[in-house]
C-alpha positions in Angstrom: -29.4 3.9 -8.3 -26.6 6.7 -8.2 -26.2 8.9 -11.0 -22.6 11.0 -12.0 -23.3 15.4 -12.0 -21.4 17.8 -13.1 -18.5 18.8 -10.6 -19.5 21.9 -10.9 -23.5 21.0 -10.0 -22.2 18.5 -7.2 -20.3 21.7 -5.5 -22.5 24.3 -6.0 -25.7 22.2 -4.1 -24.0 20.4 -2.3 -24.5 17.0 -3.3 -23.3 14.1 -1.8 -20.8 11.9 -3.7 -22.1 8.9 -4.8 -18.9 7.1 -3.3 -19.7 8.6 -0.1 -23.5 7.2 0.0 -23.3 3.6 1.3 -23.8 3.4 5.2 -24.9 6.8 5.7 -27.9 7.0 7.6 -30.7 9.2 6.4 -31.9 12.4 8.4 -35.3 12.7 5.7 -36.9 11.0 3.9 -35.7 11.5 0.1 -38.3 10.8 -3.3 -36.8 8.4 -5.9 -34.8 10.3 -8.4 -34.0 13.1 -6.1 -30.2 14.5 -5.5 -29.2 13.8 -2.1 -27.1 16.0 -0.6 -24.4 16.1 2.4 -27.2 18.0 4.3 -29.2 14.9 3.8 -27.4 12.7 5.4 -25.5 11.9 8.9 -21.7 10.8 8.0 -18.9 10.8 9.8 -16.9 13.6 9.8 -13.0 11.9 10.8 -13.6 9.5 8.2 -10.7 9.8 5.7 -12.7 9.9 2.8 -14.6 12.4 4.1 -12.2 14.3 4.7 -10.6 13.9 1.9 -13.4 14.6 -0.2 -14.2 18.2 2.0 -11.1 19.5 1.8 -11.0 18.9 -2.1 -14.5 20.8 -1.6 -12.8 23.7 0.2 -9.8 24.5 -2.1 -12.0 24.5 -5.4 -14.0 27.2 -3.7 -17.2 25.9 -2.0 -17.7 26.3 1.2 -18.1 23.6 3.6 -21.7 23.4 5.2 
């Protein structure tokens, strides 16, 4: 179950939007209730969404990792 943070929490650890979490595949394993974060996952980079989404990340000041 996904939960809504902060924008300001969600850019500053780098959390992975909950829009962005179906068919991602998982690089850990992660514990119920924990954030999961772009790091977390494999995603595809040229998706549009994803794109979209990173370079809203970039112009509000966090930097891409």
């Amino acid at each position: 179950m996904g939960q809504a943070d902060a924008a300001t929490r969600s850019l500053d650890e780098g959390l992975l939007p909950l829009g962005l979490a179906h068919n991602v595949k998982l690089k850990r394993d992660v514990a119920t209730g924990e954030a999961l974060k772009w790091a977390d996952v494999d995603y595809d980079p040229n998706d549009f969404a994803v794109k979209v989404r990173r370079e809203m990340e970039a112009a509000f000041g966090r930097r891409n990792v």
